[in-house]
C-alpha positions as CSV (number, residue, x, y, z in Angstrom):
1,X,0.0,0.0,0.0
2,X,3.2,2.2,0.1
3,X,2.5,4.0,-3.6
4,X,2.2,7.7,-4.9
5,X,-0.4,10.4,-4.4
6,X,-0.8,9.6,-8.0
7,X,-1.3,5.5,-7.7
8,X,-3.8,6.1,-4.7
9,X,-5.6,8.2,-7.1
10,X,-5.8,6.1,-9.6
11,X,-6.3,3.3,-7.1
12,X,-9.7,5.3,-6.1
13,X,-10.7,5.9,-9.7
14,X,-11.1,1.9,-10.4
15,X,-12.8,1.4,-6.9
16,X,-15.7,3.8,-7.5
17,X,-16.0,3.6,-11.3
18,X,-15.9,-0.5,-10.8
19,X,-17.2,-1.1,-7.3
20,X,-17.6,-4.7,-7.1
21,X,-16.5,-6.7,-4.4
22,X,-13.3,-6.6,-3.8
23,X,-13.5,-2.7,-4.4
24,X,-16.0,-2.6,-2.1
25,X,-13.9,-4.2,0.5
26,X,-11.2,-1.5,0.3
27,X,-13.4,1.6,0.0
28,X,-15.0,0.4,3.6
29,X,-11.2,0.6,4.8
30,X,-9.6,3.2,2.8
31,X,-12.3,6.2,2.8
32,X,-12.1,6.2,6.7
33,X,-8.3,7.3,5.8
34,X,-6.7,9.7,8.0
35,X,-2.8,11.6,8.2
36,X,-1.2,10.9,11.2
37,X,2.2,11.3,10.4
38,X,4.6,13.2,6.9
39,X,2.8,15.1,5.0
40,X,-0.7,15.7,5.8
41,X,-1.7,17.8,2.3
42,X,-1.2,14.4,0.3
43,X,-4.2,13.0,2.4
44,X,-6.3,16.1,1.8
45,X,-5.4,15.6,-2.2
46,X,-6.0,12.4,-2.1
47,X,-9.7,12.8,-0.1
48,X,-10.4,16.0,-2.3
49,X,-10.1,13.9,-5.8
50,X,-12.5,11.3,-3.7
51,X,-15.0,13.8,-3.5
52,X,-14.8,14.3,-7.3
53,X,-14.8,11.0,-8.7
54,X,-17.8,10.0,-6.1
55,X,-19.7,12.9,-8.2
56,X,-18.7,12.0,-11.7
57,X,-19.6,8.6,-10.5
58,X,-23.2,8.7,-8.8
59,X,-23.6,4.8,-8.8
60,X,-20.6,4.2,-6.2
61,X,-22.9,5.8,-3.7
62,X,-25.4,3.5,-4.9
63,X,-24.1,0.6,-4.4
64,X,-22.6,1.6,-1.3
65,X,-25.9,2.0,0.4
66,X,-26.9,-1.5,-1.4
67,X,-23.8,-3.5,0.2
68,X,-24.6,-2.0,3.6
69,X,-28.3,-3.2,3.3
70,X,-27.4,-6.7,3.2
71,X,-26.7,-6.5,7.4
72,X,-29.6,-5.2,9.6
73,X,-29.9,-4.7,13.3
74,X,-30.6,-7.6,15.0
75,X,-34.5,-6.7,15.8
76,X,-37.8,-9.0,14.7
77,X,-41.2,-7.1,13.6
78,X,-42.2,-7.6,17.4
79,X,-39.9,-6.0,19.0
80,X,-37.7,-9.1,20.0
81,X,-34.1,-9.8,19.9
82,X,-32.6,-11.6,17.2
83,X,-30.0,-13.8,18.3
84,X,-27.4,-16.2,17.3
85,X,-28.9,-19.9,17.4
86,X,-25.7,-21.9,17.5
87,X,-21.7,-21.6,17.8
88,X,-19.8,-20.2,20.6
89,X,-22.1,-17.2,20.1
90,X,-25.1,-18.7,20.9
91,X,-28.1,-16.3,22.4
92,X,-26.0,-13.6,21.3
93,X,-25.9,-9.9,19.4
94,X,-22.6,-8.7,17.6
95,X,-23.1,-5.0,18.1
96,X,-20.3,-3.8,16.5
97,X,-21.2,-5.8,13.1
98,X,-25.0,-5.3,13.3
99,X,-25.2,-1.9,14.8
100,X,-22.0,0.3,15.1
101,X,-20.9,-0.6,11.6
102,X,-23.8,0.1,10.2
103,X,-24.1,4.0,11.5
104,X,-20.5,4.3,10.3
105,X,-21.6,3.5,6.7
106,X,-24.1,5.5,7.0
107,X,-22.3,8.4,8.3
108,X,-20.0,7.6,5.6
109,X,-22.0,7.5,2.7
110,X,-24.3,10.9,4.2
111,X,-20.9,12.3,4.2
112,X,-19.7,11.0,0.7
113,X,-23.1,12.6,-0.9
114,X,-22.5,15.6,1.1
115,X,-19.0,16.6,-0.7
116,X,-17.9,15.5,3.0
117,X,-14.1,14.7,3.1
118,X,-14.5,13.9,6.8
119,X,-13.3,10.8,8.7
120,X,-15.1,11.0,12.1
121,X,-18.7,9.5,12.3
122,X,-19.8,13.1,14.3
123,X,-19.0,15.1,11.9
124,X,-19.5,13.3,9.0
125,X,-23.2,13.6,10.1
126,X,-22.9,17.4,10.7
127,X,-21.7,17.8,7.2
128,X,-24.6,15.8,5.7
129,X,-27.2,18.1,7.5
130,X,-25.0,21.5,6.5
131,X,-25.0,19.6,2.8
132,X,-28.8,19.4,3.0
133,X,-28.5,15.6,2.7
134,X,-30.1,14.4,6.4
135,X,-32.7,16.3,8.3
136,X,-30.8,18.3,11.9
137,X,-33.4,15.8,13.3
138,X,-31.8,12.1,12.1
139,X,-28.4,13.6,12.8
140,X,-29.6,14.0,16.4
141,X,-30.7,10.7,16.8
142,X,-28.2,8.4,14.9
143,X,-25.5,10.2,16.7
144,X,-27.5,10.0,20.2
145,X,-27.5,5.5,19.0
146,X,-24.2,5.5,18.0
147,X,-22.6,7.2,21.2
148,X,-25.3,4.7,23.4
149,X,-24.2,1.7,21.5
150,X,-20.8,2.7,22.3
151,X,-21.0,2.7,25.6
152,X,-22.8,-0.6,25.9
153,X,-20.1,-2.3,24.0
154,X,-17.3,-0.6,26.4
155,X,-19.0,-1.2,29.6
156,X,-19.2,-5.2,28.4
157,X,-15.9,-5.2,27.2
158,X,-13.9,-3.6,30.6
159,X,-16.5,-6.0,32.4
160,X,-15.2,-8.9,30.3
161,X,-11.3,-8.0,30.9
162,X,-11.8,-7.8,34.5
163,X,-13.0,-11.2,34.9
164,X,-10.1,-11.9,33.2
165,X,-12.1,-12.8,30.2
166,X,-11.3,-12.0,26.0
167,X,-13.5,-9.4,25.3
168,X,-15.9,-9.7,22.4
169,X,-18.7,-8.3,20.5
170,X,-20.8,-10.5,21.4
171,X,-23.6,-9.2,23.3
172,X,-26.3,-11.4,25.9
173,X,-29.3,-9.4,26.2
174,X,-30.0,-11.4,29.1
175,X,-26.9,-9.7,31.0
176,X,-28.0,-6.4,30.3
177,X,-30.5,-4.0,32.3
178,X,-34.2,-3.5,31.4
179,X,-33.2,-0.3,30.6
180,X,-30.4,-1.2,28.3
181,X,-32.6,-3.8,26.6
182,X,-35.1,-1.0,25.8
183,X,-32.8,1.6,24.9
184,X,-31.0,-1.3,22.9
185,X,-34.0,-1.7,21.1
186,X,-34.8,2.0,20.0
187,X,-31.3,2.4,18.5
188,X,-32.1,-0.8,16.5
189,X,-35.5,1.0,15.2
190,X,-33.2,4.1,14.2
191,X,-30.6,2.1,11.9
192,X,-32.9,0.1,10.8
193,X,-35.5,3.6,9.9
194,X,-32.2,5.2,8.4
195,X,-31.1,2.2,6.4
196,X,-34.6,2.1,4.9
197,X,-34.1,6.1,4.1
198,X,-31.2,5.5,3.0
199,X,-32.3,2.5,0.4
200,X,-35.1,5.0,-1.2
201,X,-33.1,8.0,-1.6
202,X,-30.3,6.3,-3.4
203,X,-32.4,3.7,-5.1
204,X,-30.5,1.1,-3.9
205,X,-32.9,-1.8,-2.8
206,X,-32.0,-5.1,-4.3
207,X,-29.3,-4.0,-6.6
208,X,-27.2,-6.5,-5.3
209,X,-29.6,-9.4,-4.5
């Protein structure tokens, strides 16, 4: 991955005029790109010739929003958990895959429509409201289930490490607070509201199925 501004340019050009799979796989990596150390203007380049091809090239957005349809948040049409039925996670949520990831690409592809060269899920949302793309209102919310989710994952993680346990992903429901379980539940209902937003704005139900 050690190339010039020019290769990672050109690099960017195939992803979004081509994104297939494997393209697909490096834009959910590479777009969250950030400088932290040398020359910081080459990152700025690089993210200010993203914005360009992403607009010469509506369908990358497109199937962006397609390819993060395929996960949804682990909630039934009652209201219910939907958990892991065998394996080592058994009775269990991954909130990072079927939750946290899924504002990120959201935030992402907000962003992305938005002109947005940002990196951070915050204000990636801020600059789709100032780019007219989400209402001030969604931004609230997704940012209000994002930051909750957070905290659940972190509070089961530190408990995990000091039972001197691996800490996972892997959510019990049954280990969590009524509280939690309800306010678990209502950040479900927002992804899964967005996502559907998302999907009719950008036409991108199906595309991929």
């Amino acid at each position: 991955w050690c190339a010039s501004l020019d290769a990672w340019l050109a690099r960017y050009r195939e992803w979004v005029a081509r994104p297939e799979k494997e393209a697909l796989l490096h834009a959910s990596v590479f777009l969250d790109l950030r400088a932290l150390y040398g020359d910081s203007s080459l990152v700025r380049r690089l993210q200010a010739g993203l914005g360009r091809l992403v607009g010469s090239h509506p369908r990358f957005l497109v199937v962006l929003v397609a390819n993060s349809l395929r996960v949804n948040p682990p909630l039934g049409l009652f209201r219910q958990f939907v958990l892991a039925r065998d394996g080592e996670n058994r009775s269990t949520l991954n909130i990072k895959k079927q939750a946290i990831n899924l504002v990120v690409e959201l935030a992402r592809i907000y962003a992305l429509a938005a002109g947005s060269s940002a990196s951070e899920t915050a204000v990636r949302l801020a600059d789709a409201v100032a780019g007219g793309i989400i209402s001030e209102g969604s931004r609230k919310e997704l940012l209000e289930a994002f930051e909750f989710l957070n905290q659940v994952r972190f509070r089961h993680q530190s408990q995990a490490l000091r039972r001197g346990e691996t800490p996972s992903n892997g959510i019990a429901p049954t280990g969590l607070s009524q509280f939690e379980r309800n306010h678990l539940k209502d950040a479900f209902r927002i992804i899964a509201r967005t996502q559907e937003a998302a999907g009719q704005r950008f036409h991108a139900q199906g595309i991929l199925r």
